[in-house]
N, C-alpha and C positions, 0 to 999 in steps of 0.2 A: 472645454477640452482640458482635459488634465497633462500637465508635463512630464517627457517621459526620465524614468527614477534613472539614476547614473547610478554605476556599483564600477569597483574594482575587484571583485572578485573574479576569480580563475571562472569559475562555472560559464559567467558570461560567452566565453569563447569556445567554450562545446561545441564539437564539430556533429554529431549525433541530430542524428533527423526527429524530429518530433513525433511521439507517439501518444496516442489518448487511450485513456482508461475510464473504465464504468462500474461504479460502485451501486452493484444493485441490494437496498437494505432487505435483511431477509424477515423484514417484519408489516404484520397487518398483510399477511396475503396466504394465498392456499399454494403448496408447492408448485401442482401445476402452473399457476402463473407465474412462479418465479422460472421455470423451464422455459416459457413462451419467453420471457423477458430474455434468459438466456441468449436461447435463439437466435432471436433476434438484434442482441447487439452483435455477436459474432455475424450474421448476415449484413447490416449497417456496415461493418471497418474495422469495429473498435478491435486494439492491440491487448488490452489487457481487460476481462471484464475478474470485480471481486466484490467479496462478498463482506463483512464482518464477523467479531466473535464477540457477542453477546449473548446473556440467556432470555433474556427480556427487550421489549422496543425501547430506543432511543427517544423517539418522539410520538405523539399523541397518545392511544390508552395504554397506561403502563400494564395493565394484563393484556395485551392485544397478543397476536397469533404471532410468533417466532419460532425460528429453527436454528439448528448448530448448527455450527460452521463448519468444521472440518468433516462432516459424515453430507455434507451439501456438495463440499468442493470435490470429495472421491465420486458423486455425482456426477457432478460440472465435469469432469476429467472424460467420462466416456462419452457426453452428452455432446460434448464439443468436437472438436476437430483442428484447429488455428489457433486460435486467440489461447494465449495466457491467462493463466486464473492462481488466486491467491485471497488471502484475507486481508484485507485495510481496517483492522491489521488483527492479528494474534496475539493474545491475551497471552504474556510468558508466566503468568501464575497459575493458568489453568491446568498446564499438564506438565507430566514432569518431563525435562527437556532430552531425558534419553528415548522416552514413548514418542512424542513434537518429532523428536530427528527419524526416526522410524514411519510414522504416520507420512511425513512430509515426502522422503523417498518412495512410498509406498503410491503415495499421489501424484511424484512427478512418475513413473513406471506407469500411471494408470492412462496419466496424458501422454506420453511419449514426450516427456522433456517439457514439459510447457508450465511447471509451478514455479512462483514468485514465490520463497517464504517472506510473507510480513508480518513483521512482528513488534511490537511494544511493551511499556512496563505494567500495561492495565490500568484503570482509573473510576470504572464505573463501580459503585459503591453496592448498587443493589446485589448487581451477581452477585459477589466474594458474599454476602448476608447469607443469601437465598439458598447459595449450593456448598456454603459450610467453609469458605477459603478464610484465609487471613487476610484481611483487607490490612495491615499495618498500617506505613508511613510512603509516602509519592519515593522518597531518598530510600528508602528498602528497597522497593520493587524497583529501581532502578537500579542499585547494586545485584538485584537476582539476576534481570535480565544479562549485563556486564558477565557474570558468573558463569549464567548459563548458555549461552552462545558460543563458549570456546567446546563446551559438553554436548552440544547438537554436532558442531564440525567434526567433532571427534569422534563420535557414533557413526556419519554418516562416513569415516573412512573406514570404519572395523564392517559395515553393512555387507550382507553376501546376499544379493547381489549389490553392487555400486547406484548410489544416484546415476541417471544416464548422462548428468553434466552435473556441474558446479552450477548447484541450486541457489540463485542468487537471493541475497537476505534483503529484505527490505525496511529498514529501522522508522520507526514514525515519533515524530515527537519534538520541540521546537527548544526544549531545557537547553543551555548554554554551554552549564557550567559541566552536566554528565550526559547526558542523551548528545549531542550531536559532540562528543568524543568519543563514545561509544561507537556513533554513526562513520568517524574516521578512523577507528582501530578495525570496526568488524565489519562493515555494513558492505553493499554494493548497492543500493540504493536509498536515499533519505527523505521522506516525503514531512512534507507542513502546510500549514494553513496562512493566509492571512493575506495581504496585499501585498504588490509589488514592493514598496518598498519594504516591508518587515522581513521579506523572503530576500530580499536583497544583504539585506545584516545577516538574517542567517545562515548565507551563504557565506560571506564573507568570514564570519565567526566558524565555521567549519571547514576553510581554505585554510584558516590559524590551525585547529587542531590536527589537519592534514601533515601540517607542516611541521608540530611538533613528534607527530606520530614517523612520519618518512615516510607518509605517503601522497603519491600525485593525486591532486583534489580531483582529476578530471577523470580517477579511476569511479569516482562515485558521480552516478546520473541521480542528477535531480527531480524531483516529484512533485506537485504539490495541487491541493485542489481546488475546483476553477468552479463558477458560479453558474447553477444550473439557468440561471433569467440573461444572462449575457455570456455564455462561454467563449464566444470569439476572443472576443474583445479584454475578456480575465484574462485567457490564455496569451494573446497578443503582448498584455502588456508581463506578463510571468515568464514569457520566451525570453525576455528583451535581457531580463537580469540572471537566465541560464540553465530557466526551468526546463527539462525535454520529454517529462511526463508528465499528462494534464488529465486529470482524471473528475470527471462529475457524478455526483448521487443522483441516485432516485429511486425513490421511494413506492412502496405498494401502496395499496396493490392493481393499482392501473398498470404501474410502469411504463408511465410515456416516454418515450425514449427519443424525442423532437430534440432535446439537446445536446443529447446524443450527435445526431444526425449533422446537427451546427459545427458540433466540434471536431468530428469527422473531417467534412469538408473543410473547416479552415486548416485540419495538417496538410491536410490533400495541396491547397495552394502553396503554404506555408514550403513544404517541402519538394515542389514544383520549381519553387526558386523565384 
């Protein structure tokens, strides 16, 4: 039995009910199955299903069968009905952040309110080759992002017509010193990886930059994702330090969606009380 992690961080005491999300990869599979996958996690429960922004797979054949992300998600928008959709996460080199602000309203309108923008500074080395970007330095593309987030808000208030709400941003990325102050000056959501206890620091380490920012740490809900072989029990001990969105992958092009199903029910009691 492992002991459970102690934090003093604000987050801990989130009053927010726990919500699960489903990263389905949009690689090694034929779109129809990623529709069926769709489908059926919005039939399962799940609150938020997303997709990624790659041009190439993550894991196994690096030529394997991929699709874009944003021309997927104005898909996902009609296809749906409920559940929220977004990218885990958006690459902010790929486009430029006045078209992103545009696109992303045009998605939340297509859902009727239901887009998460996420977004990050990018990292994968193949795309930026492949499709001609600047792959630079990790500290560049993290200054773009900073940069360009204040020029997406700003788009999306000149927009005719308006987002139908305040398109919440979702910041990805675990950097200390500039991504999770970034994720307390701009963000409305912060998502990471790692164990309970490392999501516990960096939590705590983003209640700091809340604080130097003046803003209440518990205006940002926390993310982070949970282990497709035991989601209960990730998720259980990631609640504990003030996690309230638990989001698992899965990969094609089966797309079994059994831990899915796992992590469903535990919010279900979870939030049962």
């Amino acid at each position: 039995m492992t002991n459970p992690v102690t934090t003093t961080s604000v987050a801990a005491t989130d009053p927010r009910p726990a919500r699960v999300g489903v990263q389905l990869q949009p690689q090694h599979a034929d779109y129809a199955e990623i529709r069926r996958a769709v489908a059926e996690a919005e039939e399962i429960g799940a609150d938020v299903v997303f997709n990624w922004d790659h041009f190439y797979p993550l894991y196994g054949e690096p030529e394997g069968k991929h699709f874009e992300c944003w021309t997927m998600l104005g898909a996902w928008a009609e296809a749906t009905e409920r559940v929220e959709i977004g990218a885990l996460v958006t690459c902010n080199s790929y486009r430029n952040p006045q078209l992103l602000a545009d696109m992303a309203r045009t998605v939340d309108h297509v859902s009727d309110g239901r887009l998460i923008l996420g977004i990050g500074s990018g990292w994968f080395e193949k795309d930026y080759d492949e499709y001609g970007y600047e792959f630079g330095t990790a500290g560049g593309r993290l200054d773009a992002l900073d940069r360009d987030l204040p020029l997406i808000k700003e788009r999306w208030a000149r927009l005719n017509p308006a987002p139908t709400r305040d398109i919440p941003v979702l910041v990805g990325g675990g950097g200390e010193r500039k991504t999770l102050r970034i994720v307390a000056e701009q963000a409305d959501i912060w998502h990471g990886f790692g164990d309970a206890a490392t999501v516990a620091h960096k939590h705590e380490v983003l209640d700091q930059w809340c604080d130097k920012a003046g803003r209440d740490p518990l205006a940002i809900e926390r993310s982070a994702g949970v282990s497709a072989q035991h989601p209960d029990s990730s998720a259980e001990s990631l609640y504990a330090v003030g996690t309230r969105l638990f989001t698992v992958g899965i990969g094609g092009p089966r797309y079994d969606l059994a831990p899915l199903r796992d992590l469903v029910a535990w919010r279900d009691q979870k939030n049962a009380g």
